[in-house]
N, C-alpha and C positions, 0 to 999 in steps of 0.2 A: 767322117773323121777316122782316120789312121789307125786301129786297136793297139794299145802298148802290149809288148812284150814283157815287161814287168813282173814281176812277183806277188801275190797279195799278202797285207800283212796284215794279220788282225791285233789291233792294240787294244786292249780294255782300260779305259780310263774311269775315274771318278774321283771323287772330290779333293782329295789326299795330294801332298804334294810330293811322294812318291809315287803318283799315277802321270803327274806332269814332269819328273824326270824320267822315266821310262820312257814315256812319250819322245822327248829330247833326245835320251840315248839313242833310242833307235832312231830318228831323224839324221845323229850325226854317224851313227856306227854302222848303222844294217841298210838303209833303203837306201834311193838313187832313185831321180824323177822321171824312169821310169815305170817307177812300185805306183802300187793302188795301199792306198793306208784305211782301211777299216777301222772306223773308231768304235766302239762299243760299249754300251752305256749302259746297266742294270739297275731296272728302277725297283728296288722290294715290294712285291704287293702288298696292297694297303690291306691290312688287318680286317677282319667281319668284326666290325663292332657293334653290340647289341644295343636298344635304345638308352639302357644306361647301364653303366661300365660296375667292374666291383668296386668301384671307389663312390660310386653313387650318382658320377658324374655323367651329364644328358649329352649324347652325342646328338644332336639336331643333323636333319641333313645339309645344314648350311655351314655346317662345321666342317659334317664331310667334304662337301665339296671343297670347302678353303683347304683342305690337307692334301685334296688331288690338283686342286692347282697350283700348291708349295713344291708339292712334290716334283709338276710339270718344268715349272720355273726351274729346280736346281739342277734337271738333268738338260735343259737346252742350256743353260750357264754352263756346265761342265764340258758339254759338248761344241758350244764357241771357246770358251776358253782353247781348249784342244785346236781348233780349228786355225785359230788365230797362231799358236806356237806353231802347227803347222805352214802356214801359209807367209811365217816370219822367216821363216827356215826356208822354204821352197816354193814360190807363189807358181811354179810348176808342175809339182805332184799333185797328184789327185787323191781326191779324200771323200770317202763314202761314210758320215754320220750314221750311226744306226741307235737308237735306244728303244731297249726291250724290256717286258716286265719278268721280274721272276728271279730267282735266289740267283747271285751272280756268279758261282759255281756252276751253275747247268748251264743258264745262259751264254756264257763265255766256251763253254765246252761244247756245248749245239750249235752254236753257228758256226765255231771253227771249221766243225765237221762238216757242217751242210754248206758253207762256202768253199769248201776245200784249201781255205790258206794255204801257204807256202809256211810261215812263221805264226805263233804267236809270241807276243810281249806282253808281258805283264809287270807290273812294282810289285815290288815287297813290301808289306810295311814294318817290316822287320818285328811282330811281335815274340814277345818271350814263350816259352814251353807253355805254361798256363794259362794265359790271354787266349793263345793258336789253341789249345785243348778247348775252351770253351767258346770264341767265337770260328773257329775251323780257320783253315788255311785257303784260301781261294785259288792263290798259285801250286799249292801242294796238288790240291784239288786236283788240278786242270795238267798240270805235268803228267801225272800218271793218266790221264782219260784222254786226253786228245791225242790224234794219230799224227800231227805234224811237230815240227819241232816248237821247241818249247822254250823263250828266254825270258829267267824270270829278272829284272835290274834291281838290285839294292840301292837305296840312296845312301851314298856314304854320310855318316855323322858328319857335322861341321867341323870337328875337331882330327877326323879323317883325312879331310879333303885335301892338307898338303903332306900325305904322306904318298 
């Protein structure tokens, strides 16, 4: 088979439905089914929880296990989802799933690098000064640390949208 000349683009998605308008934007604005779209998926690692919690509560290993397979289940959902808008949009482009463990700040930040994208895309999710101070910013993140350019998409408000 022929190697496209294309661009790579790494998108990061997850659950959020400004991860699935980013997705969209760049489908309609940046790529061409010559691009490679790199999806990527940050799963958090799962917390060392001791036999019982400070709440008093027994974590059994059968617990654990049910919270690594919820966990499994939401990132291949999120990553068909994506898939699907992909291949709704272009059943020509090529699309590389990836999901990786680990704070989604580095994760999105090390594979850029180590794939050498052309682009990344990222959602906003638009939180306020205080929310972003205590849960960090992931597209902030990732702007100032990765070497490739960098488009982060806002979802416009609904009440935006015909302006």
């Amino acid at each position: 088979m022929a190697e496209k000349n294309g661009r790579k683009i790494l998108v990061a998605v997850d659950e959020s439905d400004e991860s699935g308008y980013a997705l969209s934007w760049c489908l309609n604005n940046l790529s061409n089914s010559n691009d490679t779209l790199v999806l990527i998926y940050a799963v958090q690692p799962r917390p060392v929880y001791t036999a019982i919690d400070s709440t008093g509560y027994l974590f059994t290993a059968d617990i654990i296990a049910n919270m690594e397979i919820l966990s499994n289940q939401v990132a291949q959902s999120v990553i068909d989802k994506a898939k699907k808008i992909c291949s709704e949009f272009d059943d020509q482009i090529t699309v590389e799933p990836m999901v990786e463990t680990g704070d989604p700040r580095d994760v999105i930040c090390e594979m850029a690098d180590k794939l050498k994208v052309d682009f990344l895309v990222l959602g906003s999710h638009g939180y306020g000064t205080i929310k972003r101070a205590f849960l960090g910013s992931v597209s902030n993140h990732c702007a100032h640390k990765v070497k490739c350019p960098v488009l982060i998409v806002k979802k416009p408000k609904s009440n935006d949208a015909h302006h």
